[in-house]
Structure formats: C-alpha cells, structure tokens
N, C-alpha and C positions, 0 to 999 in steps of 0.2 A: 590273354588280356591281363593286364598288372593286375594285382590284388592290392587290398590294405585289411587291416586287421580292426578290429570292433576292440579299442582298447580295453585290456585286463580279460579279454575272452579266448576262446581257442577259434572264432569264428571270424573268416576272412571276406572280402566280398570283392567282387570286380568293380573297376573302373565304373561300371553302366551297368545299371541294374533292368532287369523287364519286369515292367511292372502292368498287372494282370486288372487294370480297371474294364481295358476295352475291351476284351475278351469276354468281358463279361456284360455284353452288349448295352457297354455306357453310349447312351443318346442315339444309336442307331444299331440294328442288326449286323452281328458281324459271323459270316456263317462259319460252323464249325473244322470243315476242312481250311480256311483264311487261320483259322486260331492255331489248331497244331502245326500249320505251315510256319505261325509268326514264332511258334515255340523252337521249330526245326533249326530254323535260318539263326535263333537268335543261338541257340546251343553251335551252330556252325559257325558263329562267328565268335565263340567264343565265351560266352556271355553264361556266368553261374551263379547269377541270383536272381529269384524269381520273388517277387511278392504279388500279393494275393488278397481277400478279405471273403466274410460271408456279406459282407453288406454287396460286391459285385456280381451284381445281378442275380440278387437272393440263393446263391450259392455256385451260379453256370460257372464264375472263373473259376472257381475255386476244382470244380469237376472238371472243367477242361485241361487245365494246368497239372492237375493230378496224372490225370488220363496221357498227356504228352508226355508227363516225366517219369512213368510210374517205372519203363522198362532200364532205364539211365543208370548206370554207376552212383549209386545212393550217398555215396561220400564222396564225389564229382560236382556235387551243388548242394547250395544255399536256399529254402526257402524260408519266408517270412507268410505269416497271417495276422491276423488280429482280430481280437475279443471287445466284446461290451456290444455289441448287437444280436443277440438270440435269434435266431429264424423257428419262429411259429404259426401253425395253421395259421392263417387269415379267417377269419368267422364275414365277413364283408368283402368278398371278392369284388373288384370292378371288371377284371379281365388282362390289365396291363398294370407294372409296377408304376405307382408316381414319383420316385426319386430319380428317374433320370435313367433308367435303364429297360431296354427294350425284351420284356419278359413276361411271363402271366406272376399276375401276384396272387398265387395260391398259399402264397407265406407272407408274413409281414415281420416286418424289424421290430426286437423287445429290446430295450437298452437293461443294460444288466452290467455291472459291476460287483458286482458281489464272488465271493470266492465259489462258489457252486457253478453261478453263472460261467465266470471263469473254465472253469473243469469242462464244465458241459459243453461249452462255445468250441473248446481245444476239441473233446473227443466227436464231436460234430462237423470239425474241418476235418480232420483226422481220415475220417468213413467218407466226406466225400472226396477227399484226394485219394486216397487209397495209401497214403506213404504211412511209412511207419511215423514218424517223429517231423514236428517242425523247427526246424535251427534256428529261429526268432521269432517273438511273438509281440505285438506291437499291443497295447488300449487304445482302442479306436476313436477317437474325437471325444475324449470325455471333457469337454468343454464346460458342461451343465452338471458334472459329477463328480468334480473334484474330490470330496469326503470319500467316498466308497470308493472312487478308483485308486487312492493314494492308500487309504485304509485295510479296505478288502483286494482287491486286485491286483495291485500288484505286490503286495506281502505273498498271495498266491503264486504268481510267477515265480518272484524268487524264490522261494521254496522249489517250486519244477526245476530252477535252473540250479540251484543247487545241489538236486540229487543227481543231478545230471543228463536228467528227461528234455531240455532248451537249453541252450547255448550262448542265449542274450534275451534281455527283455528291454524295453522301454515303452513309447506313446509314440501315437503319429498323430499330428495335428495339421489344422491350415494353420493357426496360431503361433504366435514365439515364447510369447510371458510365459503360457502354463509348460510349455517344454523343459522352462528352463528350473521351473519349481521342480520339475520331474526328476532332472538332473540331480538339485540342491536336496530336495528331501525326501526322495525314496532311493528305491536299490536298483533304479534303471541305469542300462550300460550306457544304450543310445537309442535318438531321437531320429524319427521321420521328421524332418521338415517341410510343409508345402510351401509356397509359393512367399517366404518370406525371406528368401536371401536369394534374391534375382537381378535383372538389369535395373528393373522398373520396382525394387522393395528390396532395401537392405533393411529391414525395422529389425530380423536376428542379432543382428549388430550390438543393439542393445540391451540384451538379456540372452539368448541359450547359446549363440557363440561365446560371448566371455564366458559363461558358465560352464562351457563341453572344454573349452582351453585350462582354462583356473581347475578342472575336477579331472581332467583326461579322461575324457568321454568322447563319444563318438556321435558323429552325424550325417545322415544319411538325406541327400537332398532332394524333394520332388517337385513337380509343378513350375518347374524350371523355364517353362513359357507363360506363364501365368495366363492358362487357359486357353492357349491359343497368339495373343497378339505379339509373341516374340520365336512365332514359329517360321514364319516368312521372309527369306529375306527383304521385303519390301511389304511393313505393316499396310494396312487398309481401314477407314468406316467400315464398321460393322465388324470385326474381328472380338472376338471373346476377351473379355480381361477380369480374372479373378469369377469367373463363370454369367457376367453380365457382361451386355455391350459397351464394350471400351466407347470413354468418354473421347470426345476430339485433342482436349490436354495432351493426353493418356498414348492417344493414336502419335500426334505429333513429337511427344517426347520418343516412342519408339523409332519414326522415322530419322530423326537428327541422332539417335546410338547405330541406328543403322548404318546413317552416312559414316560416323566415324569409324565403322567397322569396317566400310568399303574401303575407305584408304588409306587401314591398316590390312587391305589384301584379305579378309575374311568376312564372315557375311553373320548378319543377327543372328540366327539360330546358332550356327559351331559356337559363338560367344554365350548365347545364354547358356550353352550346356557346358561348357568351360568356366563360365564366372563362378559357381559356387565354391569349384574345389581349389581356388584362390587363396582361401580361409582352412587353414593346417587340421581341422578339427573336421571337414566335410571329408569322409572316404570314399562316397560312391554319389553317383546322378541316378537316380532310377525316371522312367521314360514309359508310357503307356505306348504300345506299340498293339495294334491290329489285326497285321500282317506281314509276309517277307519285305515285302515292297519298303512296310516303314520301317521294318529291321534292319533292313540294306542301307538305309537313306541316315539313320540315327548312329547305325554304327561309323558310318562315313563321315558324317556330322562330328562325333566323337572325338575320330584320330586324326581329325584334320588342326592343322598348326595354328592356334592360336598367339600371336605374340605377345611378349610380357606389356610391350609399351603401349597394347590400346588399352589398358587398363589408366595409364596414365594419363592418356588423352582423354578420356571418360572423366576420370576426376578433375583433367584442367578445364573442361567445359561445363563442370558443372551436373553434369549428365548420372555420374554417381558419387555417392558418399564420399567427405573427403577423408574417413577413419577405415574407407576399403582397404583391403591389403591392397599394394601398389603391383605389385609382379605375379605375374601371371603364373601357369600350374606348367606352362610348355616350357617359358624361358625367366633368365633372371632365378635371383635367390631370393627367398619369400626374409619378409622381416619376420624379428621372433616378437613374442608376443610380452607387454608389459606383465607385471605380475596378478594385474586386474584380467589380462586376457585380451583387453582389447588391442589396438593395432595403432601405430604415432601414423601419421600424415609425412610424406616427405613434404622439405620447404619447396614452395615454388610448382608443386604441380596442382593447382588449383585456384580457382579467384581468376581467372583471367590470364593468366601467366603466358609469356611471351612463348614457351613449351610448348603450349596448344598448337596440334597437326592441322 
C-alpha cells in the first residue's frame, strides 16, 4: 500500500490507517478473536499504521493491538497512542464504563497534561502493548486544556522526539481551530483530524488545512463518515451524525452527494474515504475497523476509483465547498495552493453552472 511521509520526520504511514477505537469495545462487545482477526486481515492487506488510545476501552485496545502486533517485524509498522487521559483506580465502580465503551470500569479517566502526566501516560501504554517504542504520540482532545497541553505537554513530547524515543508528535481532535494553533505555536509535526474535513464538514478549510499547507505539516484524517451517516451507500432516518441522530437536513443532504456519486459510477462511502486526501496536506484515512469483514469491505472501499470529476459535481450542486480542491486524489492534477494555503475555486464549477452532471 503507497505510503507518505509525516513532513520533516523519518515516519511514513500508509494510505489507510486501522484505527483501534472498536476494538476497544466502542458501543458494543467485539470479542477478542474478531479483534486480532481484524489486526490479521488488516496486516494482510497491507495496512501499517495502527492507532490506538488509553481512553479505548480503559486500555482493551491498546492490550489487544499490542498483543496482535507484538510478534511483527517491529520496523514493518507505525503505531500511534495518545496522552492526557491517566487511567486510575476508580474508587466508585458502577460495573460498566459510561463513555461509550463496552467494559467494567474498575479504572476511570484523569485528564492530565502536565509533563509527568505525559511520561507516565507513554510508559503506561508502553506495558500494556508490550512494544518497545511508539512511533506517534498524539494529546488527546485537550479541548478544555489548552495552557498545559501547549505549555507542559507537548514541550514534553518534543523533547522524546528529539532524543529520538518518538518519531512525530501532534493532537488529535474532533475540532479544527485548536489543531491548527497546535500547528502555529507548538513543535507538533501533525494533526489527527475528526470529522472536520468530510462530504458533510469542510470547516478545516478554514484554519488547520491552510495552516498544515502555509507550515508543511502533516494531517492525518478520521471520522471520515462522520459517525456513521456517510457509511451507506444509501443514507437513512436514524443514522449517526457527529455521534447524535442525524437531523433530516443532514439525512437528505447525504442522500443527494449519494446520488451524485451514483452517476459518477461510485458510491458514498469509497467517496467519503477518498475526499479528504483531495487536500495535499492529508497523508492517510485512518478507519475504526472491528473485524476482517470490515477490513475486507474498507480496504476495497479504499482502492476503488474515485473520479477527479464528482468532486466537481459536488461543488456545482452546491453539495461541497466551493474552496474544495477541485480534482480528486485518483485522477486529474491537484491545484497548488495560494501562499495563504487555501485553495482558488475553478470558474464555472459552481452556483448552478450548466457543468452540473
């Protein structure tokens, strides 16, 4: 599978990243032989970047993921984790975690950004993957924590990555703004992005993509279905959006990007996982995958042909931004980027234009 490179690093990442939420039985039980089977399939087909967190499933992904890859060619793959959530005793057990994962909660989540915290959060993933070293290490949603993650945290980082103990650092957010601070005023390589440069949300647009272009940084894209409602090829009532029940708007805008996908010959999903890396600054799609089934189905999703011109069509309907890049990652030449980073509009593919498929 193609790589790209995490600019100004020695660390490269594939096309499609596996990423380790569901395994870590987000929102339903996913049994353990299901998990190192979705590790198998995903190593079989190629696939060598693995991210991870202690927040998935108060540490199961992180043990399962370790335990799949422990026996692998250690310089054969990419892992990523992330700091700023401590896992400690719980003094108030209920029995099951309440953030959304199918677990007992004998641990509970500390937010901690502080450079100890830091230390302690890495050697804490460390012992339960069993690997020696993680090749990224991301600040996990410091949303609420600006000061100390910028301050203490990732000053920390860089320090590891500079002795040469990490290989990249950045944040992973659902957010864009603070990404793109992360970029401008600390010593992050690159950013996780969720769910903000999709069919249905280009708001990166305006802030950590010009940022990651204007600084030569890197970005790394998730939540590429945005929960769910751009997994289907034929959205539904009741489908997740941004992890609440998509509104009807919401439903119906994805079914009218659907149609225009249909007769450009491809279908919503291969498009949503294809639209981010549009934008010269996104290197990889990372994907919560289960099992082989969704490994099989995601990697096929992946290599299947997106044309450069439904992105056109999209913009002539209105359907996406008209500052998207215009040509797509399969065909066509990507425009370069103004010196601000953002991206010109072609004339005429937008507003109505007689263009529209």
């Amino acid at each position: 599978m193609h790589q790209r490179s995490i600019q100004h690093t020695s660390v490269s990442l594939t096309a499609l990243g596996f990423g380790g939420s569901v395994i870590g039985n987000l929102y339903r039980l996913t049994p353990a032989a299901d998990a190192a089977a979705a590790v198998d399939a995903a190593w079989e087909a190629g696939l060598r970047y693995f991210d991870t967190a202690p927040h998935y499933g108060l540490g199961l992904s992180e043990r399962r993921l370790g335990a799949a890859l422990r026996d692998r060619p250690r310089d054969e793959y990419v892992v990523s984790s992330k700091v700023g959530r401590l896992l400690v005793p719980n003094e108030a057990p209920r029995g099951v975690d309440s953030e959304g994962f199918v677990v007992r909660d004998d641990l509970r989540r500390q937010w901690d950004f502080s450079r100890d915290g830091v230390l302690r959060s890495i050697e804490d993933t460390l012992q339960r993957t069993g690997l020696d070293r993680l090749d990224i290490v991301y600040l996990h949603d410091p949303d609420d924590h600006w000061r100390q993650a910028a301050d203490e945290a990732m000053p920390a980082l860089a320090e590891l990555r500079d002795q040469g103990m990490i290989g990249a650092i950045g944040a992973g957010m659902n957010q864009s703004a603070m990404l793109a601070r992360f970029l401008r005023e600390t010593a992050a390589d690159v950013v996780m992005l969720a769910g903000r440069y999709t069919l249905l949300d280009q708001s990166a647009l305006d802030d950590v993509l010009p940022a990651a272009a204007e600084l030569g940084k890197s970005v790394v894209a998730a939540g590429v279905f945005n929960s769910g409602l751009l997994s289907r090829d034929q959205p539904a009532e009741g489908m997740k959006h941004d992890y609440q029940d998509a509104p009807p708007e919401l439903v119906a805008r994805a079914l009218a990007i659907a149609r225009v996908c249909e007769a450009h010959g491809t279908t919503l999903p291969a498009a949503a996982i294809s639209f981010p890396t549009t934008h010269p600054s996104v290197i990889n799609v990372t994907l919560g995958m289960r099992d082989r089934a969704q490994v099989t189905q995601n990697v096929e999703l992946q290599r299947s042909a997106v044309p450069g011109a439904l992105w056109d069509d999209l913009r002539c309907h209105g359907l996406i931004r008209p500052d998207v890049l215009t040509t797509g990652s399969t065909q066509g030449t990507a425009e370069r980027p103004a010196p601000d980073g953002r991206f010109a509009a072609h004339d005429g593919t937008h507003g109505g234009s007689s263009r529209c498929r």
